[in-house]
N, CA, C and O atoms as CSV, one atom per row, in Angstrom:
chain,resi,resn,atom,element,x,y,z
A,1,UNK,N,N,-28.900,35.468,96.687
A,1,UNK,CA,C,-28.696,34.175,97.294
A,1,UNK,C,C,-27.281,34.033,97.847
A,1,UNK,O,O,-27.145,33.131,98.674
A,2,UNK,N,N,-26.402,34.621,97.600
A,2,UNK,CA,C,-24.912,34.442,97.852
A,2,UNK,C,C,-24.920,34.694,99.294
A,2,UNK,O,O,-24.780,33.867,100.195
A,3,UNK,N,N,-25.156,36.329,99.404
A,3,UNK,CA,C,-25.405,36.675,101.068
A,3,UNK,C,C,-25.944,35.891,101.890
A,3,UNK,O,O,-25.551,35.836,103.055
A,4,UNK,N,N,-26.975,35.121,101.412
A,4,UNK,CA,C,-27.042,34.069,102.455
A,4,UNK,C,C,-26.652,32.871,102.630
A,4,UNK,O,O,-27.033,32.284,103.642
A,5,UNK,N,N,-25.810,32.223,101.701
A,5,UNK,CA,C,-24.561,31.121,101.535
A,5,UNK,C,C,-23.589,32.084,102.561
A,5,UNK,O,O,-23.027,31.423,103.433
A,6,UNK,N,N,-23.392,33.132,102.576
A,6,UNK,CA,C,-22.237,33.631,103.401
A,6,UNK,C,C,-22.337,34.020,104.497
A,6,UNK,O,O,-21.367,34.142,105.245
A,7,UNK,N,N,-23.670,34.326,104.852
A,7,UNK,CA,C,-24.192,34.049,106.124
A,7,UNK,C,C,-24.365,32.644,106.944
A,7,UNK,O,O,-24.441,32.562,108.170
A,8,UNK,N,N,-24.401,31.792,106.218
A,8,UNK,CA,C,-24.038,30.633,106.597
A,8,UNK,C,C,-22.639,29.611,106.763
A,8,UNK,O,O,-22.448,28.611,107.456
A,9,UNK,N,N,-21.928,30.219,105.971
A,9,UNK,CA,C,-20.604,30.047,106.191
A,9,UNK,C,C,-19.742,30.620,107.108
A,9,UNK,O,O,-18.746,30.096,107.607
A,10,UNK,N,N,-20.455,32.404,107.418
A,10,UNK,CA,C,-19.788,32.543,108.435
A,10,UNK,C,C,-19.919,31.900,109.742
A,10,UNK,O,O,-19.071,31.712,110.614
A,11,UNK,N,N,-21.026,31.637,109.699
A,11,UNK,CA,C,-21.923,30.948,111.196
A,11,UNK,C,C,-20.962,29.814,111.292
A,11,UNK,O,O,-20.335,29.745,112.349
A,12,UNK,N,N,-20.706,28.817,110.287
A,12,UNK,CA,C,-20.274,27.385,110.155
A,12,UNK,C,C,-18.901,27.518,110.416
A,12,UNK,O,O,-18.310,26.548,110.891
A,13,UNK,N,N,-18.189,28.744,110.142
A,13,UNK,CA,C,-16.395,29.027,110.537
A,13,UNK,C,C,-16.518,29.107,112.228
A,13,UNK,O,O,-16.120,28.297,113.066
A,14,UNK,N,N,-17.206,30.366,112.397
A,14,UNK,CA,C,-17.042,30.632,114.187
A,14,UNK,C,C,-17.676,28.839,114.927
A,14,UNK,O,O,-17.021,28.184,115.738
A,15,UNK,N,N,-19.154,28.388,114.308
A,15,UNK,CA,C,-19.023,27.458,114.898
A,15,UNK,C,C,-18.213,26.058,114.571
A,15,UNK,O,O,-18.345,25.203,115.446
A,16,UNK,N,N,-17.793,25.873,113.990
A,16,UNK,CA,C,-17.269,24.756,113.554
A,16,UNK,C,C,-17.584,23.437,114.244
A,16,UNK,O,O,-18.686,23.318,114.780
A,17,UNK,N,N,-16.751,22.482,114.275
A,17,UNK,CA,C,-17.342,20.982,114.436
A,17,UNK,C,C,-17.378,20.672,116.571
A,17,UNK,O,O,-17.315,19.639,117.237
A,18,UNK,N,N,-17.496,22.030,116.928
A,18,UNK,CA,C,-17.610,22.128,118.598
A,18,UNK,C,C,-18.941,21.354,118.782
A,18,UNK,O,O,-19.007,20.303,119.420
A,19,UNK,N,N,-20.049,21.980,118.146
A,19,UNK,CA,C,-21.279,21.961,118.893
A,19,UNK,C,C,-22.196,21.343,117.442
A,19,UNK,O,O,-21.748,21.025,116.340
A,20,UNK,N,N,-23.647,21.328,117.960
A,20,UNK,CA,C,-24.742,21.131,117.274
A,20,UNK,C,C,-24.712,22.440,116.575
A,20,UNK,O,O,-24.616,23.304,117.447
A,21,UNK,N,N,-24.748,22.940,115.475
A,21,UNK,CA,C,-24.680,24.103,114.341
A,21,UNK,C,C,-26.032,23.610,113.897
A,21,UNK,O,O,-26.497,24.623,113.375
A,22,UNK,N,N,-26.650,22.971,113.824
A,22,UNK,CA,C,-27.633,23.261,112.713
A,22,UNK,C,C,-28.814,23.846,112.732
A,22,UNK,O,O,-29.543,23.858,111.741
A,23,UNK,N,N,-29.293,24.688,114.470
A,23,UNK,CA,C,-29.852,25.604,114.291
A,23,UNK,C,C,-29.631,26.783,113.746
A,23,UNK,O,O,-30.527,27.386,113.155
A,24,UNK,N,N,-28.171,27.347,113.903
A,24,UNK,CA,C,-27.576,28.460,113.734
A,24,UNK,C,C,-27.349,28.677,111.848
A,24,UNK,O,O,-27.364,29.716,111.188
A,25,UNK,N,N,-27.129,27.081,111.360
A,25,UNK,CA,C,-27.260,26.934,110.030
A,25,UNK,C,C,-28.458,27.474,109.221
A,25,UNK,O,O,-28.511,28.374,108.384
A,26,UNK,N,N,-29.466,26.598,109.757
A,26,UNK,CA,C,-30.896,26.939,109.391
A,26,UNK,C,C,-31.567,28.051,109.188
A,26,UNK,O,O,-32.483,28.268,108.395
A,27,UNK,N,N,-30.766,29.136,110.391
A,27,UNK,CA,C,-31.679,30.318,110.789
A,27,UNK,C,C,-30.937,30.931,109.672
A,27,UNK,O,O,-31.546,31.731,108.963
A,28,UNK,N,N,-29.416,30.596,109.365
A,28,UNK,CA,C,-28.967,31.559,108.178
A,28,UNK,C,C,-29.217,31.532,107.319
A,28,UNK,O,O,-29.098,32.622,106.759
A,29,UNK,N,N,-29.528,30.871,106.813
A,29,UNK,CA,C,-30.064,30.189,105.528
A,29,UNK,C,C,-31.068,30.861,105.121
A,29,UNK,O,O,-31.239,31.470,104.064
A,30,UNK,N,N,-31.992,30.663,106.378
A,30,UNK,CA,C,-33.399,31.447,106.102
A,30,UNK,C,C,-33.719,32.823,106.981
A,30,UNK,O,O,-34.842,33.293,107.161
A,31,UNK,N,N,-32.541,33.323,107.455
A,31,UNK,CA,C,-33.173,34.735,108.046
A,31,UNK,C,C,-34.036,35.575,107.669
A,31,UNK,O,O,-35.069,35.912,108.248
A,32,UNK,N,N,-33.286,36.197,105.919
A,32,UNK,CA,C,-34.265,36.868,105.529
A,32,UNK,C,C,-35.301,36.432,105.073
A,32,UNK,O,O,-36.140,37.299,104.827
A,33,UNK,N,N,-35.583,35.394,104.856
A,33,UNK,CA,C,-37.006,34.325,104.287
A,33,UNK,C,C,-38.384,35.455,104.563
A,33,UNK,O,O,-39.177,35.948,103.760
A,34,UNK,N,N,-38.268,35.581,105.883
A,34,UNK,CA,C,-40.234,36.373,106.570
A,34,UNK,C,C,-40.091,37.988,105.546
A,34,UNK,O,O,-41.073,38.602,105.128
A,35,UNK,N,N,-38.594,38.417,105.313
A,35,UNK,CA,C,-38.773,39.619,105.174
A,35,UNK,C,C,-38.743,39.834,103.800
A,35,UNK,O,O,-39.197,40.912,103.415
A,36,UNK,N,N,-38.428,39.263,103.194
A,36,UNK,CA,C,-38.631,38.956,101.662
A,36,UNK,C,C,-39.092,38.378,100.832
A,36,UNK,O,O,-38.976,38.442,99.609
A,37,UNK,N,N,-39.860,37.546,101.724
A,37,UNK,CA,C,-41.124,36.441,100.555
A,37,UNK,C,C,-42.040,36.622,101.006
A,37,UNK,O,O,-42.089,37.117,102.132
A,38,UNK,N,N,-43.140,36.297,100.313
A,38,UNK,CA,C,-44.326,35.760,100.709
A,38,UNK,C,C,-44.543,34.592,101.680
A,38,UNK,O,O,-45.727,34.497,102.003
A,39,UNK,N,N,-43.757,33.699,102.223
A,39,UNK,CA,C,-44.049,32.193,102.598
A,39,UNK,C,C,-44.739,33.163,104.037
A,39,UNK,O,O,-44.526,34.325,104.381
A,40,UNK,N,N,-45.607,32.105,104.620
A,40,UNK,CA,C,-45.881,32.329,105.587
A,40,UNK,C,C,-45.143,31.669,106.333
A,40,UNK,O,O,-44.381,30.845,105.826
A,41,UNK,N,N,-45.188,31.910,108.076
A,41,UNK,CA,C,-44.552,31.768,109.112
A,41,UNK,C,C,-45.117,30.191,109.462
A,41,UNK,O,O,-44.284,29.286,109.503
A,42,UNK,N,N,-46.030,30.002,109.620
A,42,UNK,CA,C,-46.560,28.270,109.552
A,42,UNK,C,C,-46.092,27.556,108.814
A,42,UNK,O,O,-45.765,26.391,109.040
A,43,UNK,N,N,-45.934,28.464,107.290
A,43,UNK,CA,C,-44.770,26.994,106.362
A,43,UNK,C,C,-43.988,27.018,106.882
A,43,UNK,O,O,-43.837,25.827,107.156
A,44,UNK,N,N,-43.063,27.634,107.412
A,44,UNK,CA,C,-41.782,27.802,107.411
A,44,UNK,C,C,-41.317,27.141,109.034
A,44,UNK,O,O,-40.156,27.049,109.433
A,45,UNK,N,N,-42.841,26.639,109.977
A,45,UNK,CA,C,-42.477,26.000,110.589
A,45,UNK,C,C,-42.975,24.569,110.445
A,45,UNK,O,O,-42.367,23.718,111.093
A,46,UNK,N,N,-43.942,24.209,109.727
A,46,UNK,CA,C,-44.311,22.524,109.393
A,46,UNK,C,C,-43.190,21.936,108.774
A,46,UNK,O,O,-42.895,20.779,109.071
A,47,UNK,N,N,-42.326,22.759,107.711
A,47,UNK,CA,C,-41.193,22.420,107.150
A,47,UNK,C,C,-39.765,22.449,108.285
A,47,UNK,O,O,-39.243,21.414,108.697
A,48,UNK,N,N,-39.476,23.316,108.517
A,48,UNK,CA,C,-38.426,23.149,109.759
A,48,UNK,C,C,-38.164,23.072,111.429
A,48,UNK,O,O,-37.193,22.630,112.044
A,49,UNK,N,N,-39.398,23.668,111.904
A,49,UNK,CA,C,-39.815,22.899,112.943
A,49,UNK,C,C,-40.107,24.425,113.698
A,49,UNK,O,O,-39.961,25.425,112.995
A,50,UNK,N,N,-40.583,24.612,115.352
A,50,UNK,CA,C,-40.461,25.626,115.917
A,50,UNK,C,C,-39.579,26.534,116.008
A,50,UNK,O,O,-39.640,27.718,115.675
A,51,UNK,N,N,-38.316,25.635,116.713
A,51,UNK,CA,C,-36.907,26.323,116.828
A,51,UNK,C,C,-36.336,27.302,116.040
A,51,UNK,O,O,-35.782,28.344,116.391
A,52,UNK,N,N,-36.625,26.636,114.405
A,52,UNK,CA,C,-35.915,27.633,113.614
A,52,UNK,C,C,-36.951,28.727,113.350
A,52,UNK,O,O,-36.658,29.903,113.136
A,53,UNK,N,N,-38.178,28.233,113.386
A,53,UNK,CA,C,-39.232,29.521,113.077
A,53,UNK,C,C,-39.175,30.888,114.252
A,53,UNK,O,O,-39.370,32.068,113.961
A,54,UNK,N,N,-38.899,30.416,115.427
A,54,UNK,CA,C,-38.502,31.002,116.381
A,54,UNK,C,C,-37.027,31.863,116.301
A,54,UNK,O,O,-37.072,32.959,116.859
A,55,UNK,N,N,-36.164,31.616,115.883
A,55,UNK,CA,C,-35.163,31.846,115.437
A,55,UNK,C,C,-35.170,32.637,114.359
A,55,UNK,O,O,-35.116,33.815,114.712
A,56,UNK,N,N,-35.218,32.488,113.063
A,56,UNK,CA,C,-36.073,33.517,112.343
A,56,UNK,C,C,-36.435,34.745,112.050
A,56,UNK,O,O,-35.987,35.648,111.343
A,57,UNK,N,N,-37.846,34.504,113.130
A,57,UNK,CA,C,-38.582,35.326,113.468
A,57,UNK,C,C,-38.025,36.230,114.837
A,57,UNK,O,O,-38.823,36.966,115.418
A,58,UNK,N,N,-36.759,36.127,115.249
A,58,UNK,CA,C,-36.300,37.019,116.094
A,58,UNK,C,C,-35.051,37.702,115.299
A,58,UNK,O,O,-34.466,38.647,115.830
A,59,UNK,N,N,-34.658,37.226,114.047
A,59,UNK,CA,C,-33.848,37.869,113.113
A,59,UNK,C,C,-34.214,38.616,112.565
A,59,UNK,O,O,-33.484,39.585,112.354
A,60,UNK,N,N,-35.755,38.574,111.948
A,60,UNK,CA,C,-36.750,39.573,111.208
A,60,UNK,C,C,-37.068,40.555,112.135
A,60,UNK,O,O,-37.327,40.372,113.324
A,61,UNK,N,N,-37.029,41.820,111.407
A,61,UNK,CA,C,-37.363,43.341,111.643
A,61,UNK,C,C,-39.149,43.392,111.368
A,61,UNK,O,O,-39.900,43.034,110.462
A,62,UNK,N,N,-39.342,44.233,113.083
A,62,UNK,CA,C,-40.739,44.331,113.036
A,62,UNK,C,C,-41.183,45.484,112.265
A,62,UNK,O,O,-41.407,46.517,112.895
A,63,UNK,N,N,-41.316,45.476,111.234
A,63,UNK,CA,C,-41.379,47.058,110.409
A,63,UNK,C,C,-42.766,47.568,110.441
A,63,UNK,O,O,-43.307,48.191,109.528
A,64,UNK,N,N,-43.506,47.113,112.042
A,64,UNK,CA,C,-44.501,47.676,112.258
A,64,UNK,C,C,-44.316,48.609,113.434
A,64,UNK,O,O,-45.177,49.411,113.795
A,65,UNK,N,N,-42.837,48.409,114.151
A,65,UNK,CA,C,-42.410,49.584,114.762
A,65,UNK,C,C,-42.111,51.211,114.094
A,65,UNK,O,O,-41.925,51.721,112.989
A,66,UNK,N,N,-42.195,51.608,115.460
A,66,UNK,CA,C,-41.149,52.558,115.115
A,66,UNK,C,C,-39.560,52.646,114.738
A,66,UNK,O,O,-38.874,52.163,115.639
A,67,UNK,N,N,-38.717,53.199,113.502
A,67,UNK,CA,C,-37.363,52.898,113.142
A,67,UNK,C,C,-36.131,53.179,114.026
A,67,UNK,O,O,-34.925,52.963,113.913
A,68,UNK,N,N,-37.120,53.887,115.180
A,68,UNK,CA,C,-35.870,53.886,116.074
A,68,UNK,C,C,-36.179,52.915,117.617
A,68,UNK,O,O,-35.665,53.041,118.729
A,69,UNK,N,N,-37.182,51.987,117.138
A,69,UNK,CA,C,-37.290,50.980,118.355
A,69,UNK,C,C,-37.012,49.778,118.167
A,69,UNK,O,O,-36.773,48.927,119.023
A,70,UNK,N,N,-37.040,49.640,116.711
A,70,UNK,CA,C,-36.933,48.287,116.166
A,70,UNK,C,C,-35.718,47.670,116.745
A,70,UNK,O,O,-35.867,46.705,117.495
A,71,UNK,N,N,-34.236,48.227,116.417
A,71,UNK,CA,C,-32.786,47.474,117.083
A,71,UNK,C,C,-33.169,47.095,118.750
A,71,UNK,O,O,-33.004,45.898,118.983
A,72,UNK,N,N,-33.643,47.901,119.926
A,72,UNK,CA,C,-33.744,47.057,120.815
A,72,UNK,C,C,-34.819,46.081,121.093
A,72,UNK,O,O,-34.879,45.261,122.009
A,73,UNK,N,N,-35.734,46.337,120.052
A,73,UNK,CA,C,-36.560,44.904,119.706
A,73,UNK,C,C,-36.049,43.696,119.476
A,73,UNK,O,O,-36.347,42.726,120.173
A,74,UNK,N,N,-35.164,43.636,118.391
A,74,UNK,CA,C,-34.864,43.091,117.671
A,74,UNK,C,C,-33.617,42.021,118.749
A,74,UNK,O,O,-33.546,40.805,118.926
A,75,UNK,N,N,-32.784,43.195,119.282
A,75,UNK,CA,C,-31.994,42.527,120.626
A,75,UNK,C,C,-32.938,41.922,121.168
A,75,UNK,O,O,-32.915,40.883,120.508
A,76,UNK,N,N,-33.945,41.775,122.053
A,76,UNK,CA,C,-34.952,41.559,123.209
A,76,UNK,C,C,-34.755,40.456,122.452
A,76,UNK,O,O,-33.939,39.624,122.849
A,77,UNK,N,N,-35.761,40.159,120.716
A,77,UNK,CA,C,-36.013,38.949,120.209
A,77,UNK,C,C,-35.224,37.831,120.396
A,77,UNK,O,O,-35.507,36.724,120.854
A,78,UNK,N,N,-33.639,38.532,119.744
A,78,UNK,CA,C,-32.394,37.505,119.955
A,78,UNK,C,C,-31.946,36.983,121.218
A,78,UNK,O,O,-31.730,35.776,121.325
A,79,UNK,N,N,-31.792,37.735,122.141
A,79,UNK,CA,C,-31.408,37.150,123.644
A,79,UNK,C,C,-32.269,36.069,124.278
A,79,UNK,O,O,-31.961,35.420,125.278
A,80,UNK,N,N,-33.587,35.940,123.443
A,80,UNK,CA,C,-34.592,35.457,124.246
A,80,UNK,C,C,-34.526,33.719,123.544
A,80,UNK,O,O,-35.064,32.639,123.788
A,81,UNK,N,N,-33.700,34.171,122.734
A,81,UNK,CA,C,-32.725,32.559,121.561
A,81,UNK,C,C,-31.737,32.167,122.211
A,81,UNK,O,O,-30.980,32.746,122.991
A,82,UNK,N,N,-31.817,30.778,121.703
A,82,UNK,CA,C,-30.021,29.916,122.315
A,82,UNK,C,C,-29.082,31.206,121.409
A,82,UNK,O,O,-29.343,32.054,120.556
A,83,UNK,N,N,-27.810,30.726,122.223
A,83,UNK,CA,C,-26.967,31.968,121.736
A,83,UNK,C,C,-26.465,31.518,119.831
A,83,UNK,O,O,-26.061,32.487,119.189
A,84,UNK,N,N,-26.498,30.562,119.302
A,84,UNK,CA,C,-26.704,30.541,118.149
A,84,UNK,C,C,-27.056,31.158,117.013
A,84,UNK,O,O,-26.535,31.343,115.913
A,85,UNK,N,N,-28.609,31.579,117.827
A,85,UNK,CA,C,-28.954,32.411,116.862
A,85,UNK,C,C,-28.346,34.162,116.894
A,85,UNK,O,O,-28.434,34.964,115.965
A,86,UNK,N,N,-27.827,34.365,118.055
A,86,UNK,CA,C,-27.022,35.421,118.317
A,86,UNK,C,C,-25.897,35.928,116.815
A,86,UNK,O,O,-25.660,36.987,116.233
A,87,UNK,N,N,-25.358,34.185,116.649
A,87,UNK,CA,C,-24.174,34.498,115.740
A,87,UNK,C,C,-24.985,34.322,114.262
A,87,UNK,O,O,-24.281,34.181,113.262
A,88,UNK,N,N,-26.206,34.327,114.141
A,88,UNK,CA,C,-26.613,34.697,112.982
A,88,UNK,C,C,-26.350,36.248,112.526
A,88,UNK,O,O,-25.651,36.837,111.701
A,89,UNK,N,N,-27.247,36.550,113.469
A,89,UNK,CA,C,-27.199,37.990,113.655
A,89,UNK,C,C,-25.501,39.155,112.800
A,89,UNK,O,O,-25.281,39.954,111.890
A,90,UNK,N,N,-24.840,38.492,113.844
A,90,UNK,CA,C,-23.253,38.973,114.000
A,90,UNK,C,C,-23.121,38.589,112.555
A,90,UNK,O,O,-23.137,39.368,111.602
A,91,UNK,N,N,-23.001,37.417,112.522
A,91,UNK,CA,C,-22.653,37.098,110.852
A,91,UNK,C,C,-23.263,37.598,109.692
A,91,UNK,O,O,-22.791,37.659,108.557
A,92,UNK,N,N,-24.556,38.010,110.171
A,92,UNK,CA,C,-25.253,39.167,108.764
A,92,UNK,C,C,-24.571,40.202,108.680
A,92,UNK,O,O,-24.206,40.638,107.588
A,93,UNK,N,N,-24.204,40.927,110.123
A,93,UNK,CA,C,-23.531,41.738,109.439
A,93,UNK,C,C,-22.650,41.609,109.436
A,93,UNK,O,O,-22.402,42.776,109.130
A,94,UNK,N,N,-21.365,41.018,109.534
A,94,UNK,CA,C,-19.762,41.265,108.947
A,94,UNK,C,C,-20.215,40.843,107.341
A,94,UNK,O,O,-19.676,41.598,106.532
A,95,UNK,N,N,-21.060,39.831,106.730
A,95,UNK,CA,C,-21.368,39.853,105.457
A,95,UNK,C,C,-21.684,41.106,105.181
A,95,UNK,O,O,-20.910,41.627,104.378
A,96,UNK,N,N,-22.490,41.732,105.536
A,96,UNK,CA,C,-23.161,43.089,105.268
A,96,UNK,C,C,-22.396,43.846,104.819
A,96,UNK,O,O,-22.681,44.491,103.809
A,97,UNK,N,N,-20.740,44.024,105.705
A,97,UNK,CA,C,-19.673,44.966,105.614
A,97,UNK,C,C,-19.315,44.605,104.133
A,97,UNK,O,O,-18.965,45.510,103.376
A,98,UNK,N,N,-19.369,43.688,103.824
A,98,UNK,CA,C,-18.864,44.032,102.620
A,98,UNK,C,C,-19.593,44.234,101.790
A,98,UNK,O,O,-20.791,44.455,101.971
A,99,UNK,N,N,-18.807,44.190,100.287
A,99,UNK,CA,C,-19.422,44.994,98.997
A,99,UNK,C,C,-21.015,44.682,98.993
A,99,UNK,O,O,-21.124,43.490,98.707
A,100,UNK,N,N,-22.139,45.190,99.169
A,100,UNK,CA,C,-23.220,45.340,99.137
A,100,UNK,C,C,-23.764,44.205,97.894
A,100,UNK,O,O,-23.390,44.116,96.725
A,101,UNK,N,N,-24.488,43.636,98.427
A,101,UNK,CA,C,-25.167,42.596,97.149
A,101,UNK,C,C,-25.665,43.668,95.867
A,101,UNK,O,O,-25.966,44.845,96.067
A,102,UNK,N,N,-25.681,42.987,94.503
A,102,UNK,CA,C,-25.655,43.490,93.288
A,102,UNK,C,C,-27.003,43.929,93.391
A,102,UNK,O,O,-27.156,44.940,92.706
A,103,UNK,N,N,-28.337,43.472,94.141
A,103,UNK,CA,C,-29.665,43.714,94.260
A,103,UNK,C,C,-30.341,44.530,94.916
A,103,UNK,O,O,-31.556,44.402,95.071
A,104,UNK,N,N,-29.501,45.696,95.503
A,104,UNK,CA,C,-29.367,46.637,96.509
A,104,UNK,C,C,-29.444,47.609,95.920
A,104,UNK,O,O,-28.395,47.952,95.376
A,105,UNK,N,N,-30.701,48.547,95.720
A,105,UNK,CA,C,-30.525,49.588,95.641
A,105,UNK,C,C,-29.877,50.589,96.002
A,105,UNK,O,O,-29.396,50.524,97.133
A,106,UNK,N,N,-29.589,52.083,95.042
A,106,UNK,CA,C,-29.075,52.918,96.094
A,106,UNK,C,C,-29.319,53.157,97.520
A,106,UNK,O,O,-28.469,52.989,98.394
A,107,UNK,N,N,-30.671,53.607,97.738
A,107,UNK,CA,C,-31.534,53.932,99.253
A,107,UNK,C,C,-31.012,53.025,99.803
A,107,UNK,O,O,-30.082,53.254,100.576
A,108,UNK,N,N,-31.413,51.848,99.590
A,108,UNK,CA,C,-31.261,50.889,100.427
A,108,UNK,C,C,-29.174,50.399,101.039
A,108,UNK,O,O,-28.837,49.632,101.941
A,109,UNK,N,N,-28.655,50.873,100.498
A,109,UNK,CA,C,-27.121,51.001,100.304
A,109,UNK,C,C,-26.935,51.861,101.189
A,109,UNK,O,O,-26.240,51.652,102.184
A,110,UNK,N,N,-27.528,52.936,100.946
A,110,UNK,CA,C,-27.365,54.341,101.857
A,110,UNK,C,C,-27.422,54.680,103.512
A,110,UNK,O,O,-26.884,55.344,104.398
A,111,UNK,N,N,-28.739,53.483,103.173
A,111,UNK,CA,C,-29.574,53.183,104.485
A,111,UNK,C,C,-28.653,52.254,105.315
A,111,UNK,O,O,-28.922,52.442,106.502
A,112,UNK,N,N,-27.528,51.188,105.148
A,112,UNK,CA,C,-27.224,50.524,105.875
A,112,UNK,C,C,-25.972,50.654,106.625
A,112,UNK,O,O,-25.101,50.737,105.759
A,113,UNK,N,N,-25.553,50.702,107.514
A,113,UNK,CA,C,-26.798,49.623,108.235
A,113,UNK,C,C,-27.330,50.703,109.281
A,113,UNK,O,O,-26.801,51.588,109.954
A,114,UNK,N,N,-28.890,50.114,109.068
A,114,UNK,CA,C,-30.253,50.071,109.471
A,114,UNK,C,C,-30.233,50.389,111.592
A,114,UNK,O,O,-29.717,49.583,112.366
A,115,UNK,N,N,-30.719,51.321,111.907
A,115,UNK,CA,C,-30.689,51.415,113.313
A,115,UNK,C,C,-31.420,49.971,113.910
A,115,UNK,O,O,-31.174,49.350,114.943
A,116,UNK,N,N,-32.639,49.647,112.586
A,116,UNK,CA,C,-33.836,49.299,113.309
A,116,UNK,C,C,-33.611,47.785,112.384
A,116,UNK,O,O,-34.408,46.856,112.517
């Protein structure tokens, strides 16, 4: 849970009190949500609306690709977002750079960061 308090904090530093943040909030909050729970994609928009499900769901990895198509997927998804959700993105990973969450396996440690 931290990583994604800090994914949201980073979002909330770069954007600060300029603009409307609370898509860019939302999506951090819940990026990894599709890729790590069960909720479905319909809860997750009756509860927060299109925008952020849209948003989201262009943060989430199609891991029904191939691992070396997924990153310009994954770009395509984001560009096709207000630039907001762009700095989700960015902000996962400078969180990322650092010390690896305590829930991270080796592989998964090894693995990052992820082409796809």
């Amino acid at each position: 849970m931290a990583v994604v308090t800090q994914v949201a904090a980073e979002v909330m530093a770069v954007a600060g009190g300029t603009e409307d943040n609370t898509l860019a909030v939302l999506c951090a909050l819940l990026h990894d949500t599709l890729e790590d729970t069960a909720l479905a994609p319909d809860v997750l928009e009756s509860v927060f609306g299109p925008a952020v499900l849209a948003g989201v769901q262009a943060l989430t990895k199609n891991d029904g690709l191939p691992k070396d198509q997924r990153m310009a997927d994954s770009l395509r998804l984001i560009l096709a977002q207000p630039p907001l959700v762009a700095w989700v993105k960015l902000a996962d990973r400078i969180t990322n750079l650092q010390t690896p969450p305590a829930h991270w396996d080796t592989e998964k440690i090894a693995a990052y960061p992820p082409l796809g």
